[in-house]
C-alpha positions as CSV (number, residue, x, y, z in Angstrom):
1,X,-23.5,-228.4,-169.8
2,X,-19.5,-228.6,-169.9
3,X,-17.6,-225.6,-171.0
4,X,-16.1,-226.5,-174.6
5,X,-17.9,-230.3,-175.4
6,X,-21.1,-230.6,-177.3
7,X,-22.2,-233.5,-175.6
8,X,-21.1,-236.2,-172.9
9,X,-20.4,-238.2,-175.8
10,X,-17.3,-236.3,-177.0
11,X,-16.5,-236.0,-173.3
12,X,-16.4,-239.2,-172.4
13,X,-14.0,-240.2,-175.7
14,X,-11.4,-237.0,-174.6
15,X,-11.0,-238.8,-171.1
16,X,-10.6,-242.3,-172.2
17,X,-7.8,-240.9,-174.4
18,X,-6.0,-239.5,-171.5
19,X,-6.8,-242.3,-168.3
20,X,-6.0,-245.3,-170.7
21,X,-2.5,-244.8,-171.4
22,X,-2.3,-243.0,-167.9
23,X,-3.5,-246.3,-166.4
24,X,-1.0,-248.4,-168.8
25,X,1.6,-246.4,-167.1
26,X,0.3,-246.7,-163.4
27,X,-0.6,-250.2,-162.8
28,X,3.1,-251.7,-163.8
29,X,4.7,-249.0,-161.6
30,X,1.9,-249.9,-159.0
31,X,3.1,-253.9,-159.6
32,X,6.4,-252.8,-159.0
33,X,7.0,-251.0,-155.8
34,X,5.5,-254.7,-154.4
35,X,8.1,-256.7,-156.0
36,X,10.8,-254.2,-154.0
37,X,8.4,-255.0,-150.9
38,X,8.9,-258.4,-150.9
39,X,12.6,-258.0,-151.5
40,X,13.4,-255.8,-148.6
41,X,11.4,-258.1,-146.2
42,X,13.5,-261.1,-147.8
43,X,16.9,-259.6,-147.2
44,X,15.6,-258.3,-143.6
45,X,14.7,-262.2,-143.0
46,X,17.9,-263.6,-144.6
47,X,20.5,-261.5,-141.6
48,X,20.7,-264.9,-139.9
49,X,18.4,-264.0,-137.1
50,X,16.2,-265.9,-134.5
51,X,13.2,-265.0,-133.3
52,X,13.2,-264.7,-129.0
53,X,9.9,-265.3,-127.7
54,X,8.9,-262.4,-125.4
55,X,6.0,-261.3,-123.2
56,X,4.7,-257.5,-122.9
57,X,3.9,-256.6,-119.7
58,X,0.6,-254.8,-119.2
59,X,-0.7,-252.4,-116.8
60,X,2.7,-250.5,-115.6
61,X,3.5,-246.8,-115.7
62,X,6.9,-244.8,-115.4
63,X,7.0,-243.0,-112.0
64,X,7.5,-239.5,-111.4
65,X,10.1,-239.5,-109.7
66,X,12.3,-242.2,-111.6
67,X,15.4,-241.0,-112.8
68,X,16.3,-240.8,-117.0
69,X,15.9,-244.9,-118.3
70,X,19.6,-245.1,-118.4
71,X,19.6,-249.2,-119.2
72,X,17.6,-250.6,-121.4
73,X,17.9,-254.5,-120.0
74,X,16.3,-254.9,-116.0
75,X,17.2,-258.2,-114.5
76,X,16.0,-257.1,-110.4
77,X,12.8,-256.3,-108.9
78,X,14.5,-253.5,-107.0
79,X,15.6,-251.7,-110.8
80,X,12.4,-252.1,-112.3
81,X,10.5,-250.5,-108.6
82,X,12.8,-247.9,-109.1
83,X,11.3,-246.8,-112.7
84,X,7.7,-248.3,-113.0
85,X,4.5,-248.0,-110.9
86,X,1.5,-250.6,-111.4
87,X,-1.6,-249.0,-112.8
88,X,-4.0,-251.8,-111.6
89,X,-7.7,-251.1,-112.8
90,X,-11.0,-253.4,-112.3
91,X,-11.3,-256.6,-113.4
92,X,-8.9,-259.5,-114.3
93,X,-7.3,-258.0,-117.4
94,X,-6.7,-255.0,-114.9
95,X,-4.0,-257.0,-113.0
96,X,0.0,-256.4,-114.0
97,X,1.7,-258.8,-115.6
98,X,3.6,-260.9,-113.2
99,X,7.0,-261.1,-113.1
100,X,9.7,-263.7,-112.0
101,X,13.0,-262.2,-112.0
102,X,14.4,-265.0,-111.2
103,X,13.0,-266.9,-114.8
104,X,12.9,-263.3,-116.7
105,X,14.4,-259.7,-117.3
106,X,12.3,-257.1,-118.8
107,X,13.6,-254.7,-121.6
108,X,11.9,-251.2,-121.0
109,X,11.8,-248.4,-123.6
110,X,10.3,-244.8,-122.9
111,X,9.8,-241.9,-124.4
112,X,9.7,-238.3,-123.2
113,X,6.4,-237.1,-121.4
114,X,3.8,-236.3,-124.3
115,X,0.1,-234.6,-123.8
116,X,-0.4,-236.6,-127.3
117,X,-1.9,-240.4,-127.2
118,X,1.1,-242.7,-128.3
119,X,1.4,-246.4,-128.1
120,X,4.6,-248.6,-128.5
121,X,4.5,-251.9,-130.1
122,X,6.2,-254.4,-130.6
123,X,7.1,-256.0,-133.9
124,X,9.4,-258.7,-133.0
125,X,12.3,-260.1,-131.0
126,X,15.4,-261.5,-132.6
127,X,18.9,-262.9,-131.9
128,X,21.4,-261.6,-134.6
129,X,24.2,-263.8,-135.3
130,X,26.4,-261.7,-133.5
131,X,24.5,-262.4,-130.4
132,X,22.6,-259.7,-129.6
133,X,19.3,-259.1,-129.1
134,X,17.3,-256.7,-131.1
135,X,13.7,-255.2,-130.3
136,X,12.0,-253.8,-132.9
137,X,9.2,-251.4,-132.2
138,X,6.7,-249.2,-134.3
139,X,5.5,-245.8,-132.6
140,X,1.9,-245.0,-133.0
141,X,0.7,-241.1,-132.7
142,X,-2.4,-240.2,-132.4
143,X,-4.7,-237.6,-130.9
144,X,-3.4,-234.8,-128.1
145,X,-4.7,-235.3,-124.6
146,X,-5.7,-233.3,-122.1
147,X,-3.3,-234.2,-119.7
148,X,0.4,-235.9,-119.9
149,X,1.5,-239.6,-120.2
150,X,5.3,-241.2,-120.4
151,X,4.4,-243.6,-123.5
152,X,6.6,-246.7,-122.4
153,X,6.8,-250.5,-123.5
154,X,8.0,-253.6,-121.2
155,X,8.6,-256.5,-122.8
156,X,9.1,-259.8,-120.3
157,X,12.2,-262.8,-121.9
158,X,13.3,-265.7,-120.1
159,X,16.5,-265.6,-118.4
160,X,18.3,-267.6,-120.5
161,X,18.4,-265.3,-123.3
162,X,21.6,-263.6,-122.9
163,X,23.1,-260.6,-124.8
164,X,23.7,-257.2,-125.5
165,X,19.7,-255.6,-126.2
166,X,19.9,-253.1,-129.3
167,X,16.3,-251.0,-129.8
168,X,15.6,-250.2,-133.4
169,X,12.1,-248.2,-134.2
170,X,10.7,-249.5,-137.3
171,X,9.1,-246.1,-139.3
């Protein structure tokens, strides 16, 4: 029995005169915050940019001995060498992603060495007005390893996409 009610009856009528006005309250608030959703996505969309279709490249690894990612744009074979390894494993999805440089550059992020597992995607590619390119990327966390990994992400363009590349993390 419940400290202070007679019954479940009386129980039951004290905490449908506190949720109902407390839902009343919730659910438009709730309603709201999607309305400002759909807003910020609409001004994000409206910035006068152009999506740039891109490939990510699958089954590289930073090398340890490459030097701090200093440019965020490789157009060379003997660049990208000079920071990534392949990681070729069994079977036909275990094959790197080929690439022409003479039809493609790559844009390469990294992060610092991390014993915790974290992925880089991609979200999209797009051409601002302006002319530059922008890569936006979300940053997944999860478990901690028991050893170390440089977390990276190589996304493969065609050639004839010029411009400055700007990297913006979407949180």
């Amino acid at each position: 029995m419940l400290i202070g009610y007679n019954n479940s009856k009386t129980l039951i009528i004290k905490l449908n005169k506190f949720f109902l006005p407390m839902a009343i309250v919730v659910i438009p608030v709730s309603c709201e915050s999607t309305q400002n959703a759909a807003t910020q996505t609409t001004t994000h969309v409206n910035r006068q940019e152009t999506s740039v279709p891109f490939t990510v490249a699958q089954n590289y690894f930073v090398r340890n001995d490459a030097p701090a990612l200093t440019e965020n744009k490789i157009t060379d074979r003997t660049a990208f060498d000079r920071y990534f390894g392949t990681a070729t494993t069994m079977g036909t999805a275990g094959k790197p992603t080929p690439i022409d440089f003479s039809n493609r550059y790559a844009i390469a992020l990294t992060l610092p060495e991390t014993d915790t597992a974290v992925t880089i995607t991609p979200v999209n590619l797009a051409r601002r007005n302006d002319g530059q390119l922008i890569l936006r990327y979300k940053i997944n966390r999860g478990a901690k390893q028991s050893f170390m990994t440089v977390p990276n992400l190589i996304v493969l363009v065609d050639a004839d996409q010029t411009g400055n590349v700007i990297l913006e993390e979407i949180r």
